[in-house]
N, C-alpha and C positions, 0 to 999 in steps of 0.2 A: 752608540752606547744605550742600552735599554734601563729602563725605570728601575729601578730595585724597589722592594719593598718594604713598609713602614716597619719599624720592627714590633715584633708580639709585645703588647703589655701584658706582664704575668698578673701583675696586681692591680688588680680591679675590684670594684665591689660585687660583679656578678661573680668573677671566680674567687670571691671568697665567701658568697654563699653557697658556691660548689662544694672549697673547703672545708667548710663550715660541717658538712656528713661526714667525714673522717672525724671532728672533733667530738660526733655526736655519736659516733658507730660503737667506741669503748663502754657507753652510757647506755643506750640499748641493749647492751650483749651483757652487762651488769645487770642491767635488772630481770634479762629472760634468765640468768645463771642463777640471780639471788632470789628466785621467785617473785619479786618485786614487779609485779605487773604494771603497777602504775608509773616508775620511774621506765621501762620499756615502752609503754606508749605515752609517754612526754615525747621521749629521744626519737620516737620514729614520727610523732605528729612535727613534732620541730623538721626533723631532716626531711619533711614531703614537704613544709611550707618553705625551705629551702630549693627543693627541688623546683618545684612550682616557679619561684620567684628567679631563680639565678637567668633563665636565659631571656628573660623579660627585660630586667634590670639591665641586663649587658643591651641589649638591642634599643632601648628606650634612651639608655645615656651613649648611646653610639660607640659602645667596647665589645659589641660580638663579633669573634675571631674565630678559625677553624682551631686553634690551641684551646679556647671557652670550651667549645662543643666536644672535641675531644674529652679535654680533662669532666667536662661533665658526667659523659657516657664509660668512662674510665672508673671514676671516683661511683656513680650509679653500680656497676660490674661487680668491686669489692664489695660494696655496704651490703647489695642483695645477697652476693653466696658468701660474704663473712656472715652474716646473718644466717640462714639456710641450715650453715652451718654449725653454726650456735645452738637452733634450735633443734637439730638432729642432736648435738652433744647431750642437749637438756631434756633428749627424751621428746620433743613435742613434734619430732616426726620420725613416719616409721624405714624403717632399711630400706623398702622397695620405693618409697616418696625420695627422699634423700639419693637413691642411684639415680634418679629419672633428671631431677635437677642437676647431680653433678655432671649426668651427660649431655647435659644443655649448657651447661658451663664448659667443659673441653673441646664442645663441637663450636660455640661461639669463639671460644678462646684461638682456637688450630684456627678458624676462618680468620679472625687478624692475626696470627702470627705469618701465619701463608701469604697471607696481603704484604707483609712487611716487607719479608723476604724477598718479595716481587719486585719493590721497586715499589710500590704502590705507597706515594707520599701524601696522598690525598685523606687522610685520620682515618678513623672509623668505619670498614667497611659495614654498613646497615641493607638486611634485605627486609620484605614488605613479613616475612613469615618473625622473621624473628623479631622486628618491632612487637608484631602483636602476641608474640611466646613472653616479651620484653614485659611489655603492660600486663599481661596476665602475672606473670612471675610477682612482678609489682605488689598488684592485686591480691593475690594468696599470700604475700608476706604481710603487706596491712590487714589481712584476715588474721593470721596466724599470731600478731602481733597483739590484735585485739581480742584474740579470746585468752590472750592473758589474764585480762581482767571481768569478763563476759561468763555470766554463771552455765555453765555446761548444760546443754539443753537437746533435745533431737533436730528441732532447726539448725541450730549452730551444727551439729553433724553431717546433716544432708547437704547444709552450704558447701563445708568440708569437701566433701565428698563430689559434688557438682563441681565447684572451683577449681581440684584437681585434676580432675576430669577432663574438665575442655585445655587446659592445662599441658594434661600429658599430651592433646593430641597436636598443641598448638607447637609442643616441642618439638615430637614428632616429625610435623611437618616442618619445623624451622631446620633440626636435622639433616634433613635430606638435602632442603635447600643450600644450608651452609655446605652438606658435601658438595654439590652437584656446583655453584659457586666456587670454593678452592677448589674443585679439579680446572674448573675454568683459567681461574687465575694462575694454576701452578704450570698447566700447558703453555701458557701464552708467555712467559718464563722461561721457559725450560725449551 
């Protein structure tokens, strides 16, 4: 008879500072809707010093679990393209910016759906491209977040402009990767 395993604790205090960015995701998308810049970057400084803190918190009190890292990179997925998408609705990004993310979102999305499909019980399929399409995405949203409040300037443009830049190309390449990835996984399947 083999070992079974301890079972998941759902309720932790690292996953409840995971959950803690869904609590905060309504309050952000309020203040980018109500012009309100400053309640928008409380709600996203709060949900990064959550972000920060959740997976620390859980490995420091001995409660990081493959369910933690999941529900993290889960709950991270919504807040960035609920957001994304917020701020296309409010105008503060343009139709061709907005396509480029949403196809960084269906290509990440189709990569763990395909994983699931598979059999692939192991969470969150992560490759080295879309980590860093991940952090960038990040990054242009706490850009984007902060010229809420930030007096419109040619600096603040060219950032702009730079940010999405390496951006597109990081999706790009993560893109490719996700496809060339689920085709792996979907052969190995099928």
């Amino acid at each position: 008879m083999g070992q079974s395993e301890a079972p998941v604790k759902f309720v932790t205090i690292g996953n409840g500072l995971t959950a803690a960015r869904l609590v905060l995701l309504p309050v952000i998308v309020a203040g980018i809707t109500l012009h309100n810049g400053w309640l928008a970057v409380a709600g996203m400084g709060a949900a990064l010093i959550t972000d920060l803190l959740d997976g620390r918190v859980s490995r420091r009190l001995g409660q990081a679990s493959k369910f933690g890292a999941t529900l993290d990179s889960t709950i991270d997925f919504v807040l960035i393209y609920s957001l994304f998408i917020a701020l296309y609705a409010a105008g503060r990004l343009a139709t061709y910016q907005f396509v480029i993310l949403y196809v960084s979102m269906l290509s990440n999305l189709m990569l763990q759906l395909g994983s699931m499909a598979s059999g692939n019980a192991d969470g969150v399929v992560r490759t080295v491209t879309g980590k860093i399409a991940g952090a960038l995405q990040y990054t242009y949203l706490l850009f984007l977040i902060a010229r809420e409040v930030i007096p419109p300037s040619s600096a603040v443009e060219i950032a702009n402009v730079v940010i999405f830049a390496l951006l597109t190309v990081a999706i790009a390449l993560s893109t490719v990767r996700f496809a060339i990835r689920l085709k792996d996984i979907l052969a190995r399947s099928f």
